[in-house]
C-alpha positions in Angstrom: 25.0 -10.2 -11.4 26.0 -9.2 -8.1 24.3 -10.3 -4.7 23.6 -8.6 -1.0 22.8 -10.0 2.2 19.1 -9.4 2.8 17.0 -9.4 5.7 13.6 -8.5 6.4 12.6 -8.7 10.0 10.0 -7.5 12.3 9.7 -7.5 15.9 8.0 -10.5 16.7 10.6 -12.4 13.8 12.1 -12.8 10.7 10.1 -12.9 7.8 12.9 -13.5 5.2 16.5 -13.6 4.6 18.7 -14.8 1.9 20.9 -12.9 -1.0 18.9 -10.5 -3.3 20.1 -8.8 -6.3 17.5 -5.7 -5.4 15.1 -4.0 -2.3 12.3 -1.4 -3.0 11.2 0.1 -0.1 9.2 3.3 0.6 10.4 5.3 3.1 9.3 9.3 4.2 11.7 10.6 1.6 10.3 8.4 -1.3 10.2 5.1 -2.7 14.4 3.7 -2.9 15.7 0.9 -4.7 19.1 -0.3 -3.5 21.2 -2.3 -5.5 24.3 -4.3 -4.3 27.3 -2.0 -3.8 24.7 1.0 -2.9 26.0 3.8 -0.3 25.4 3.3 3.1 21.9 4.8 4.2 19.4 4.7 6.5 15.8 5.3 6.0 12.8 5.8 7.5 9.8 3.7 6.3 6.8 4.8 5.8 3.5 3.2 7.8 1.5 1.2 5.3 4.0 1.1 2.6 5.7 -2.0 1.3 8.9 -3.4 0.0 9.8 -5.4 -2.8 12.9 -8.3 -2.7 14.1 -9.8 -5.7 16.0 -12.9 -4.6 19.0 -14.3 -6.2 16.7 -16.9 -7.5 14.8 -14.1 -9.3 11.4 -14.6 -7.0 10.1 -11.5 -5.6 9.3 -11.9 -2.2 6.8 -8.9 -1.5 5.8 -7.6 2.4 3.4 -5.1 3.9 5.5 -3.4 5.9 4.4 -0.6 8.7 7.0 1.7 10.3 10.3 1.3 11.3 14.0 1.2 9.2 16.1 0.2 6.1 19.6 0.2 6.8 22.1 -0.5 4.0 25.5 -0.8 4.8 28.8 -2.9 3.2 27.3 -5.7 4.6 24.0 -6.0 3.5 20.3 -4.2 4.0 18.5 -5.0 6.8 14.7 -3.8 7.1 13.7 -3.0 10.6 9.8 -3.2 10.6 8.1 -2.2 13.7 5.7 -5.2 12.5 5.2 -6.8 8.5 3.3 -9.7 6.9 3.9 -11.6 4.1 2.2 -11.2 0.9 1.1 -14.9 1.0 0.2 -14.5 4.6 -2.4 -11.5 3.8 -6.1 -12.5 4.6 -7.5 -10.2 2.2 -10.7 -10.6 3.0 -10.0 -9.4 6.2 -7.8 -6.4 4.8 -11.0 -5.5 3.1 -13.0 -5.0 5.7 -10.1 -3.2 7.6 -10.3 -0.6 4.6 -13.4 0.4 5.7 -12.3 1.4 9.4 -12.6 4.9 10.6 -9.0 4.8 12.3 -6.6 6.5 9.5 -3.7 4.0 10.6 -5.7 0.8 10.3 -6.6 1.6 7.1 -3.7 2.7 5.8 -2.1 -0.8 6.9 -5.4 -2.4 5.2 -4.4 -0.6 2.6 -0.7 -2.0 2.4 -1.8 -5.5 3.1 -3.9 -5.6 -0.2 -1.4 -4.0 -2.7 1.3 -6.4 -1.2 -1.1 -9.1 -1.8 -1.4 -8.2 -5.3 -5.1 -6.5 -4.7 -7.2 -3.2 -4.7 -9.5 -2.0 -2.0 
């Protein structure tokens, strides 16, 4: 199967980078899967949403994400995140206690956290 050059960064770093056979990401026009070979595009991602990589390996490599960019051009995808955590790095304790926040955006990136952690509020 065919690879892409992958990269997942935020602005205070890089969370991941590699080859990847696939990227789901959700972005304000829907959730997108990009395959290698796919048009160039560039989307919008949504706050609290959170995108998928499937390594050439075939690990998934899973990230809250919150705002910022997927770009997919002949060279690769790139996501843009204003900032993004790791699903291994998620305290989810903590995320679930954010959930219960009165400010909409914290608790939609509580929300974000958990389901890239694998967990429900």
């Amino acid at each position: 199967m065919a690879n892409m050059s992958v990269q997942l960064v935020a602005v205070e770093r890089r969370l991941w980078s590699g080859e990847a056979t696939a990227v789901v990401a959700q972005t304000t026009e829907g959730e997108i899967g990009v395959l290698p070979g796919h048009e160039p595009l560039l989307g919008e991602l949504i706050e609290g949403g959170v995108v998928r990589i499937t390594t050439a390996e075939k690990e998934t490599v899973t990230a809250a994400v919150h705002g910022g960019f997927l770009s997919v051009t002949s060279g690769g995808v790139s996501v843009l995140a204003e900032s993004a955590e790791l699903a291994d790095e998620i305290d989810v304790a903590q995320a679930r206690e954010d959930v219960k926040s009165a400010d909409e955006q914290a608790r939609a990136r509580a929300l974000s956290r958990l389901r890239a952690a694998g967990h429900s509020a």
